[in-house]
N, C-alpha and C positions, 0 to 999 in steps of 0.2 A: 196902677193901684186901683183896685175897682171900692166903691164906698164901702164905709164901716158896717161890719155887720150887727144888726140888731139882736140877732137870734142864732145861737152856733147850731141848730137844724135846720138854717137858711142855707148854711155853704155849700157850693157847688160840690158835686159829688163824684165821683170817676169809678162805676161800678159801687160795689159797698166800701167804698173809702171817702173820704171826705177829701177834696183838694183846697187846699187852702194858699194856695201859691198865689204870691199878688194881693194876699189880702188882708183886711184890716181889723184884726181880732181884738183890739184896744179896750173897747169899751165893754167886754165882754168877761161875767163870772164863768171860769171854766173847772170850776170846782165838781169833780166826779165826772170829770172827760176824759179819764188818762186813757183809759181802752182807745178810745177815738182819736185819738192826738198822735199815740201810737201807731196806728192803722191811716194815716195821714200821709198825704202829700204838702210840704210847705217848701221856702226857699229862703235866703236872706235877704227878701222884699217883706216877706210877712214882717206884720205888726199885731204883735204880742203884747195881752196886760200886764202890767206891772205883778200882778202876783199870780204866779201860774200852777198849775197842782203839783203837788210831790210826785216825784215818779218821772215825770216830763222835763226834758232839758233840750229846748231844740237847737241851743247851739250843740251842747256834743255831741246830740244823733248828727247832726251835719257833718260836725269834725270827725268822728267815729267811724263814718262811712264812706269817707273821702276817698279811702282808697282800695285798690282792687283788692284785699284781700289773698284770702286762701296761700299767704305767703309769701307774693307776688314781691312783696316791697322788700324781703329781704334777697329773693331773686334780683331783682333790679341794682339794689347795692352791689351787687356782685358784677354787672354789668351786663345782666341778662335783659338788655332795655326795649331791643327790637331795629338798637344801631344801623344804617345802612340798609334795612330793610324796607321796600316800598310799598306799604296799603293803598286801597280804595276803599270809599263810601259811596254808594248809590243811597239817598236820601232826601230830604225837604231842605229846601235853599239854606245855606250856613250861615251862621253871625263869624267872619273870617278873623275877626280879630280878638276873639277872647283869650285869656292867660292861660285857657289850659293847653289850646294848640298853636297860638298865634305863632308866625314867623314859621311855622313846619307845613304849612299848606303849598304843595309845590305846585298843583294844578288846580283851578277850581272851573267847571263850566255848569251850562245849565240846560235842559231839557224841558220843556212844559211845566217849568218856574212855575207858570200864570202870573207871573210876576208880583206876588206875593212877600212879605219879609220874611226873614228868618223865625223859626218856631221852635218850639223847645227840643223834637226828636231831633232835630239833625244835632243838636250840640250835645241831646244825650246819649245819641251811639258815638257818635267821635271822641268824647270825650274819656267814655270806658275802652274804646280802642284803641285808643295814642293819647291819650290827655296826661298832663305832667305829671299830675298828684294823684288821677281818676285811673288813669289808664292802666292796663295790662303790658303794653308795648309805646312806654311812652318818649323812646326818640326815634321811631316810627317816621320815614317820610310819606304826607298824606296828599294823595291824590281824591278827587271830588266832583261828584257830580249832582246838583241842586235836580229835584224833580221829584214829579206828584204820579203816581203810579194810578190816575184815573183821569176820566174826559170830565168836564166841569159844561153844563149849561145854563148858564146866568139866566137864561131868561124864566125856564123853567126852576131855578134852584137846585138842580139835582147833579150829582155826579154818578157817574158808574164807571165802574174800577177796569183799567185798562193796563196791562201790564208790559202793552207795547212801548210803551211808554222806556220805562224799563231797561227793555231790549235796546231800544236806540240809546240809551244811556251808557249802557255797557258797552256797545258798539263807539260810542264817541270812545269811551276809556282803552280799548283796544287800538283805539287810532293814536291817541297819544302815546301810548304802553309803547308802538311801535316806532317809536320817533325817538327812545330810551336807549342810553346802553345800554346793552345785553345784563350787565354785570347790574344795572338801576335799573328794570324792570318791577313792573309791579307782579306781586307774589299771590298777591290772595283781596277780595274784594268783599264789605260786609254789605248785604242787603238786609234788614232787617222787615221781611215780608215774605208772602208768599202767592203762592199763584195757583189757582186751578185749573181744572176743563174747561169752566162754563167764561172764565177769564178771555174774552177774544183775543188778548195778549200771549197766550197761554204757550201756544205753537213757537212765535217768534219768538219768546223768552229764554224758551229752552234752545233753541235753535243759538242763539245769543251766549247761552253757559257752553254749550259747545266749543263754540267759537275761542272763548276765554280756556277752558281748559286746556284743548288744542296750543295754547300759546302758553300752557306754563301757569295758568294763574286756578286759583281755589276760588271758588263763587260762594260764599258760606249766606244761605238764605236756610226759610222754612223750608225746601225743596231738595235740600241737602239729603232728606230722608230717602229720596225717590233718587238719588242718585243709582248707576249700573253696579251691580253687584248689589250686595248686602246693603248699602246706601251708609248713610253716615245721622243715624236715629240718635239724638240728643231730648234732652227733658230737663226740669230746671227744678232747683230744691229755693225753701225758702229760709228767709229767719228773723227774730224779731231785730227792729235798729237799733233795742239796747244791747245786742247780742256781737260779740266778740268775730269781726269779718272774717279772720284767721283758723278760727276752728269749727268746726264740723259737731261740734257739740250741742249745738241747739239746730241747726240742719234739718229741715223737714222738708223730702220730698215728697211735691204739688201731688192729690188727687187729680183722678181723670177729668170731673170733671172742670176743677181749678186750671187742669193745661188746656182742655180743648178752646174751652169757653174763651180764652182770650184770642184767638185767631177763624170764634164762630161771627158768621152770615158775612163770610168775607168772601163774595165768590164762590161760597159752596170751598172752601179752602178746606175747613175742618175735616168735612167728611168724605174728601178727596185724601185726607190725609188718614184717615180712620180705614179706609180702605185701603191702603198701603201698607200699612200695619196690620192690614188680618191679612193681606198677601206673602209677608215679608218672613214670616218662616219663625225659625230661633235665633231672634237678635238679642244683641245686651245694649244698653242704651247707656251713654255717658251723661252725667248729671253735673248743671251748671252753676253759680248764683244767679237768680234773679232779680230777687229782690234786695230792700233794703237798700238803695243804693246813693250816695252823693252825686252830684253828675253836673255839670256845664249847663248853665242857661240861657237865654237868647235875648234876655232883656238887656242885658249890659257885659261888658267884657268880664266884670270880674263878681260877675252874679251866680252864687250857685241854685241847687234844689235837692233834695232830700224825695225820693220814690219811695214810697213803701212795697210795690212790686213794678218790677220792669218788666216782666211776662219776657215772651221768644225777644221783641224788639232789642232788651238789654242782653239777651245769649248767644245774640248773631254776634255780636263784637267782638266780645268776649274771646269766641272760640276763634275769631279773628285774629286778634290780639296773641292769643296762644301760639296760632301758628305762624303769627310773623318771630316770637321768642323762636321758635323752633327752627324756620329759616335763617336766624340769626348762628343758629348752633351748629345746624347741619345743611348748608346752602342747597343741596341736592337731594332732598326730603321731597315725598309727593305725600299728596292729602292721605292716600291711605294708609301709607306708610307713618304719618301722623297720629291718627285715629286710634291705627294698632297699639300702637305703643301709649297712647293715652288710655286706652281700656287696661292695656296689661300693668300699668304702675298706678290703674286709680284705686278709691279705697270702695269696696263691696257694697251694695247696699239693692232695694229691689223696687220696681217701678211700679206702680198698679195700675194697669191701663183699661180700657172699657171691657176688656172678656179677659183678661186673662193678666196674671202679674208677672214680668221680666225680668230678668235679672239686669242690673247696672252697676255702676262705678260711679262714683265720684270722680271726678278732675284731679289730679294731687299735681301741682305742677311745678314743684320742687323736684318730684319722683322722676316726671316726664322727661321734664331736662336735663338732670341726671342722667337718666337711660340713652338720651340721645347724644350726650357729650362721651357715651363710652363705649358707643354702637359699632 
């Protein structure tokens, strides 16, 4: 818990949002914040004043947003859970024992740890990938690999992004994958990152997704774009957290510069990715939630947090998630064969990208699994 704050234009900020996770709002009139409180990152650490403005209820954006959405949960009743199906994470070291995946963690290792604790992304992508109440595919068996996708030099303070990292990550998970029955292999692996040219990782990474494919498994990163053929071009819609996770009614999909911006000065990433996109012809793009989101956090096993946008990091999972449902439905499904059939059962809508606006889809993944249960 970091000290009380004096002044609610003291709080730490995460881009134009305020993060308030950890913190201690007690002493504080927040009369005529609701915009900002709104627009907020908190979790159930924050301490809240006794009277807080109309408009704002941070337990039920938490509750509200617990879970995946867009249907999911009545998909899941039905027993569309992700059963028997094998995920991976490549991610930041995991807190192993929280409520939303504890006891489903079949493998955990670790790669250039730096032997650091656990941090909030790895329980926020896990958690919307396999997580009980959060998840998309939440009785998912999860395979894991802890690892920082750059070189750290303590003396200088500096790191620079290294994606080899990465690659040897995915290479451990291949080794294990193959130590699996055939029939318990892992299906599909979420990276929530990406990787460029100027990335000295760059080569071996992709070298690395090869390898995984080659064996059967889906590599779902920011990279997925650049995949052979048509690639597999996703983009994320947003919505507010008093806004209903289910429906597509308040749905706004991200300007251009809302998507790029979150994966800019990473490697030169963005505009390795901008230029893939003026190469890539007449694509439709499938559109995710991103925001808004409840999620797993790393402070305690039974701590959540409340995102107000989870950018690509919470749409890698996601689409993870998706496709271990999918493997669950139709065990001999490949990613494209995925893809396809999620653009053709999603709901219409259109992308606006830096030159030019594309057509997209929403996700419907009721429709999806549908279509694949009658294929």
């Amino acid at each position: 818990m970091r000290k009380p704050l004096t002044s609610f234009d003291k709080a730490r900020k995460w881009g134009p949002l305020y993060d308030l996770r950890q913190s201690d709002l007690s002493a504080l009139d927040l009369s005529g914040r609701v915009t900002d409180l709104g627009n907020s990152f908190f979790d159930t650490v924050t301490k809240w004043p006794a009277v807080l403005p109309r408009g704002f209820d941070p337990a039920k954006i938490l509750e509200v947003n617990r879970g995946p959405g867009l249907g999911l949960r009545d998909l899941q009743a039905r027993g569309f859970t992700g059963r028997g199906v094998a995920v991976a994470v490549i991610d930041t070291p995991l807190l192993l024992d929280h409520v939303e995946y504890a006891g489903r963690v079949r493998y955990y290792g670790e790669v250039n740890g730096l032997g650091v604790p656990a941090n909030f992304h790895g329980t926020l992508v896990t958690s919307i990938l396999a997580g009980r109440a959060c998840g998309v595919a939440p009785e998912a068996e999860i395979y894991y690999v802890g690892s920082h996708n750059y070189d750290v030099d303590r003396a200088k303070g500096t790191m620079t992004p290294n994606a080899g990292h990465y690659a040897k990550a995915l290479d451990l998970l291949l080794e294990v994958n193959g130590r699996l029955p055939r029939d318990k292999r892992i299906r599909v692996v979420s990276i929530s990152s990406g990787w460029g040219p100027k990335n000295p990782g760059f080569r071996a990474m992709n070298r690395a997704v090869q390898r995984a494919a080659a064996a059967g498994i889906f590599v779902v990163s920011g990279n997925i774009v650049a995949a052979p053929g048509p690639g597999f071009w996703f983009w994320g819609f947003d919505r507010a957290g008093s806004e209903d996770p289910d429906s597509l009614a308040s749905a706004r999909v991200l300007g251009w510069r809302e998507w790029i911006t979150q994966v800019a000065g990473r490697d030169g990433f963005d505009k390795f990715y901008a230029r893939s996109l003026g190469r890539a012809g007449n694509i439709e793009f499938l559109i995710f939630p991103e925001g808004s989101k409840t999620v797993a956090q790393a402070g305690g096993r039974d701590e959540y947090g409340f995102y107000r946008m989870g950018g690509w990091s919470s749409v890698c999972p996601y689409i993870a998630g998706l496709y271990a449902l999918a493997c669950q439905v139709k065990p001999d499904i490949t990613p494209a064969a995925f893809w396809r059939a999620a653009l053709v059962t999603g709901d219409p809508a259109e992308v606006p990208a830096e030159k030019r606006t594309y057509p997209g889809r929403f996700v419907n993944p009721a429709r999806l699994i549908e279509s694949l249960r009658h294929d």
